[in-house]
Residue frames as qw, qx, qy, qz and C-alpha x, y, z in Angstrom:
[[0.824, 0.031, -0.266, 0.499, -16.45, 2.43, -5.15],
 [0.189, -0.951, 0.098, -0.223, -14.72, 4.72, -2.74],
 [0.649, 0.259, -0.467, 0.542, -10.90, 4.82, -1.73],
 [0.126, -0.854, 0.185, -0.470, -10.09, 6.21, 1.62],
 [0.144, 0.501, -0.752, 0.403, -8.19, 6.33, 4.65],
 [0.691, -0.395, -0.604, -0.048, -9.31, 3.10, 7.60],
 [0.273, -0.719, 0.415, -0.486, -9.27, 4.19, 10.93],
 [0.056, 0.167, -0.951, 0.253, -8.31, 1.42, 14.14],
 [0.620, 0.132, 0.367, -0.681, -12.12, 0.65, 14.29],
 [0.780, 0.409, -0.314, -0.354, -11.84, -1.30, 10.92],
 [0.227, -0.542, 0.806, 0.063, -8.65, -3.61, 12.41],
 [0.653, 0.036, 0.748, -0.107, -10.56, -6.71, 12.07],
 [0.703, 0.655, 0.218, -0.168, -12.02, -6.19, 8.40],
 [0.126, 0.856, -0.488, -0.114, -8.54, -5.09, 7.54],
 [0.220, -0.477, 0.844, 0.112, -7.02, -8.40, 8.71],
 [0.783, 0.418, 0.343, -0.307, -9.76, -10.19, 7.20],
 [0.509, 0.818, -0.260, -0.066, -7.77, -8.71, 3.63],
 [0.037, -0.754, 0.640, -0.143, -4.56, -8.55, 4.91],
 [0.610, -0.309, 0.720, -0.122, -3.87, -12.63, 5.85],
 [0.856, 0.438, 0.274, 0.027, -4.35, -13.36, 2.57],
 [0.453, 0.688, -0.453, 0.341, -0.69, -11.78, 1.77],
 [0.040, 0.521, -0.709, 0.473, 0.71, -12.39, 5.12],
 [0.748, -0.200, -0.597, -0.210, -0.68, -16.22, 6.29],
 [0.631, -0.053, -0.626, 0.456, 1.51, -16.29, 9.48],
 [0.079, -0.292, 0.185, -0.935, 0.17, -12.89, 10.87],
 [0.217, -0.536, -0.773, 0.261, -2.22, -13.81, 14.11],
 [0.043, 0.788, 0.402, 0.464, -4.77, -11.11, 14.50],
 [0.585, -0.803, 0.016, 0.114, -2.92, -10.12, 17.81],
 [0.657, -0.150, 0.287, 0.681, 0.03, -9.74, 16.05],
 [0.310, 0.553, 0.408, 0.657, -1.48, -7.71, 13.32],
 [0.323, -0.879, -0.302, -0.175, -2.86, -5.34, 16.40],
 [0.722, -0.509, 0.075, 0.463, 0.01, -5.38, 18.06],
 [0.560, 0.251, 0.406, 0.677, 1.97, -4.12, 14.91],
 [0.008, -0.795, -0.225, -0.563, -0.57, -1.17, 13.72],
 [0.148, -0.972, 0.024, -0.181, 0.42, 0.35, 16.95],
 [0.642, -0.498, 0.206, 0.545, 3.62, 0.14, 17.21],
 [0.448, 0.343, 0.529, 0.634, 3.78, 1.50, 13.94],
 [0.117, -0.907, -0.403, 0.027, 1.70, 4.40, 14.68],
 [0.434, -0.628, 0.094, 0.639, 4.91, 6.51, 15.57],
 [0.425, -0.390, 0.252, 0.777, 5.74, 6.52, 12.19],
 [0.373, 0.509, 0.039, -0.775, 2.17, 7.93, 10.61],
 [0.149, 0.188, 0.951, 0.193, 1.56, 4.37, 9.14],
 [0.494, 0.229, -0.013, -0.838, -1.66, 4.96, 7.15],
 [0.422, 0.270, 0.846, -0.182, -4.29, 2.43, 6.65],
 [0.505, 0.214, -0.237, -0.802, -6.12, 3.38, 2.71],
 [0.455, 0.199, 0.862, -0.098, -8.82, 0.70, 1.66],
 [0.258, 0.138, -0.569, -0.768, -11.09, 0.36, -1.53],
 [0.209, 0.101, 0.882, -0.410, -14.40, -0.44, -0.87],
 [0.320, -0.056, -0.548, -0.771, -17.37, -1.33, -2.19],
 [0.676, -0.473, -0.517, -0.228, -20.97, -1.62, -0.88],
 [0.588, -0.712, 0.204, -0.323, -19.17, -0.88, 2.48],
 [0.981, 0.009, 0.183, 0.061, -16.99, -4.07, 1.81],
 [0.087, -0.806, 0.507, 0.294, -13.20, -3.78, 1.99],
 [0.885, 0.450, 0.006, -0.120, -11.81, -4.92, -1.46],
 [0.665, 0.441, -0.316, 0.514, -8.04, -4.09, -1.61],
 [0.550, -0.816, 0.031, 0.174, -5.95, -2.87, 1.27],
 [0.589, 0.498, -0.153, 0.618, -2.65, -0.89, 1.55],
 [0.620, -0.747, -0.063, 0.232, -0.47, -0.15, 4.48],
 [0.625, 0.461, -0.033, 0.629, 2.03, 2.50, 3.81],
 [0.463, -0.785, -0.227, 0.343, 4.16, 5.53, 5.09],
 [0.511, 0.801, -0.075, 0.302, 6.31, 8.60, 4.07],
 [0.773, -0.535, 0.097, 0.328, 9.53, 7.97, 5.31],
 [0.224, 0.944, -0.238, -0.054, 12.87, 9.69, 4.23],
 [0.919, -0.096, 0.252, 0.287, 15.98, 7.78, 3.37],
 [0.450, -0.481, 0.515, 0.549, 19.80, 8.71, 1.96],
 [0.395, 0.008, 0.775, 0.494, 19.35, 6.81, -0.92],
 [0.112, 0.608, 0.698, 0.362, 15.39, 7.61, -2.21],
 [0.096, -0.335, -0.162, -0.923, 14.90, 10.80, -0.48],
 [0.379, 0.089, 0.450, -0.804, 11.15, 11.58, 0.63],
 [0.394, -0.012, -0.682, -0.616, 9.41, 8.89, -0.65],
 [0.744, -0.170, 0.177, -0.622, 5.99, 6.78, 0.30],
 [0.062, -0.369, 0.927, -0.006, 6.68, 3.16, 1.33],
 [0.801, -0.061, -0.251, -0.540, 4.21, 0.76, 0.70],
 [0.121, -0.441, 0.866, -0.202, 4.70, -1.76, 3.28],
 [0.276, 0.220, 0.936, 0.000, 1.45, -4.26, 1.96],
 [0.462, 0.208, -0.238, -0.828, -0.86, -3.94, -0.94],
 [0.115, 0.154, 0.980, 0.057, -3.35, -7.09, -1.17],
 [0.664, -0.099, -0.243, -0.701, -6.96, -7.31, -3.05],
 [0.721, 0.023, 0.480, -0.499, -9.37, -9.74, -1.60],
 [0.386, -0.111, 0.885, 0.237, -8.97, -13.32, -3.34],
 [0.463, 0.643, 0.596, -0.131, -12.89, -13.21, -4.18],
 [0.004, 0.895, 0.171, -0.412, -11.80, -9.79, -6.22],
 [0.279, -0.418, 0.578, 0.643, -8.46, -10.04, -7.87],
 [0.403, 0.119, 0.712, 0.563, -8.09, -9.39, -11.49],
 [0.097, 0.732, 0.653, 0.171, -10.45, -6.90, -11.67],
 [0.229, 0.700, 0.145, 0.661, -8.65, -3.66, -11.39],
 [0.353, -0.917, -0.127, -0.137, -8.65, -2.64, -7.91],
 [0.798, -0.319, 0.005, 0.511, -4.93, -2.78, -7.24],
 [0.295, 0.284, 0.228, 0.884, -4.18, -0.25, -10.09],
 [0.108, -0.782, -0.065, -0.610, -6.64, 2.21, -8.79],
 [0.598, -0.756, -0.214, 0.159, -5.50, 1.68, -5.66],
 [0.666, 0.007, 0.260, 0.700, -1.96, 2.40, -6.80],
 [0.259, 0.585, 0.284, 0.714, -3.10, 5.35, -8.47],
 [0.454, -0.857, -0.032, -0.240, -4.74, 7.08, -5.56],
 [0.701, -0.602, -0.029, 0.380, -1.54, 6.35, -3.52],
 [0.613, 0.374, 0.203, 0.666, 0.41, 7.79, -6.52],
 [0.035, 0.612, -0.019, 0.790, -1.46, 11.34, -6.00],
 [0.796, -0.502, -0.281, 0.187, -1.10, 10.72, -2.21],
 [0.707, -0.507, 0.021, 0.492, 2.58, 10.87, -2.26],
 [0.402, 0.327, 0.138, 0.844, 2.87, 13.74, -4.53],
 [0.314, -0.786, -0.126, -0.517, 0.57, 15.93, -2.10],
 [0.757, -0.571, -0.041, 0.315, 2.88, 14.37, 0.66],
 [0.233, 0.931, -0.280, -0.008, 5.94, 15.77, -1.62],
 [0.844, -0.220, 0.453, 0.182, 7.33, 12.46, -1.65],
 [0.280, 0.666, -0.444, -0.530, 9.83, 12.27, -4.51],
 [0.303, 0.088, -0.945, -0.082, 9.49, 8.02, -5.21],
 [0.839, -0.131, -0.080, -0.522, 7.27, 5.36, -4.40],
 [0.055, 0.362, -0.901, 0.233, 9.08, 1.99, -2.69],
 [0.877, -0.288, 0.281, -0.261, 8.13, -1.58, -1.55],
 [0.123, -0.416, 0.900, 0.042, 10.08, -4.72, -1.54],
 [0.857, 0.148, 0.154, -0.468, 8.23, -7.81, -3.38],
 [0.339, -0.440, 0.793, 0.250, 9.60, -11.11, -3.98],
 [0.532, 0.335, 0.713, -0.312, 6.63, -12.74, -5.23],
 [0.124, -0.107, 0.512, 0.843, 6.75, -12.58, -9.40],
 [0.065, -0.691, -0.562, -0.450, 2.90, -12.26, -10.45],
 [0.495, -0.712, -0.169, 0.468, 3.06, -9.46, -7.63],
 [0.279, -0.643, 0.126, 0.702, 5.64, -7.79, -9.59],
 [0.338, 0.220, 0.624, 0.669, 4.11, -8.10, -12.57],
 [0.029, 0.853, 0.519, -0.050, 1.05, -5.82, -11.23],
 [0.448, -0.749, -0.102, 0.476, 3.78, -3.24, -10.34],
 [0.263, -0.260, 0.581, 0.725, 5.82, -3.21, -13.13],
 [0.193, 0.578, 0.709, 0.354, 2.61, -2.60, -15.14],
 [0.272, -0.882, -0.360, 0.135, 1.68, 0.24, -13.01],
 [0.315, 0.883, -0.084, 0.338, 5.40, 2.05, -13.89],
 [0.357, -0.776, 0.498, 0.145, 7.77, 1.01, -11.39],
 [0.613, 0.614, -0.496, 0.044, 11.04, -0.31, -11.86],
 [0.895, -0.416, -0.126, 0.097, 12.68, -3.03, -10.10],
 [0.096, -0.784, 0.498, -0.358, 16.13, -1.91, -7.81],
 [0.167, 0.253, -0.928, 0.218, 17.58, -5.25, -6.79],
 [0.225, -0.352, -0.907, -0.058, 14.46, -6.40, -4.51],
 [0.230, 0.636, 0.514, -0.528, 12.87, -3.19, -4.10],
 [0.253, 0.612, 0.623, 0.417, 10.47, -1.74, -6.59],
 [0.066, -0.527, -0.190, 0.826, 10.58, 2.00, -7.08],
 [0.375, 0.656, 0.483, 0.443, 8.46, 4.31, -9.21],
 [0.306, -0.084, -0.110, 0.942, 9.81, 8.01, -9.78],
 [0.114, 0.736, 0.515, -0.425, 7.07, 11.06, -9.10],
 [0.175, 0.395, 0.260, 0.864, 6.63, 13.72, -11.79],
 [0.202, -0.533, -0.417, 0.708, 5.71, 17.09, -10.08],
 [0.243, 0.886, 0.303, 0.254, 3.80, 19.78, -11.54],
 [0.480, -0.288, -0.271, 0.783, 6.00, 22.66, -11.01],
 [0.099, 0.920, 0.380, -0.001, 4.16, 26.58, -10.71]]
């Protein structure tokens, strides 16, 4: 198994993943999207296995009033064939020590969807009206 970042070479395998959380997203829409996004250092991470993308997450460190410097998670979906089998929590985890080398001070998405927020709320966030936030502990030297 191997976590890392996708580059725009993967788009298709990505949307492959990805349309299984977002049904209405044409694949020219999803393309269309990742770059326009691009400004704001949108990151593409995947979990793969065998070469075979299992989970996907589309996120960004953005900076806000309310949360500070945190990492936004703007879609987190495992492969249908896949689910239940752990790859959401390690994906979660690797984004965890992500956005404490980013020097994010929170974690954020928005999730309406309750089995969804039951992965999350396993994983240590807390729910904020309809967004989910989990706070960062920092080593400090």
């Amino acid at each position: 198994m191997q976590i890392r970042e996708m580059d725009l070479k993967e788009l298709y395998e990505i949307y492959e993943v990805l349309k299984q959380l977002r049904t209405k997203l044409s694949y020219e829409e999803f393309e269309d999207l990742v770059y326009d996004m691009r400004h704001m250092e949108y990151k593409m991470f995947g979990v793969l296995e065998s070469g075979t993308l299992i989970t996907y997450a589309g996120v960004a460190v953005v900076t806000s009033f309310q949360y500070k410097r945190h990492l936004y998670i703007f879609d987190l979906v495992t492969d249908e064939k896949f689910r239940l089998q752990g790859y959401a929590k390690q994906m979660l985890e690797f984004l965890g020590d992500y956005a404490k080398t980013a020097m994010c001070e929170n974690i954020l998405f928005s999730c309406s969807n309750e089995e969804n927020q039951k992965v999350y709320k396993k994983n240590g966030f807390c729910k904020r009206d309809t967004t989910f936030v989990k706070r960062l502990k920092h080593n400090t030297f």
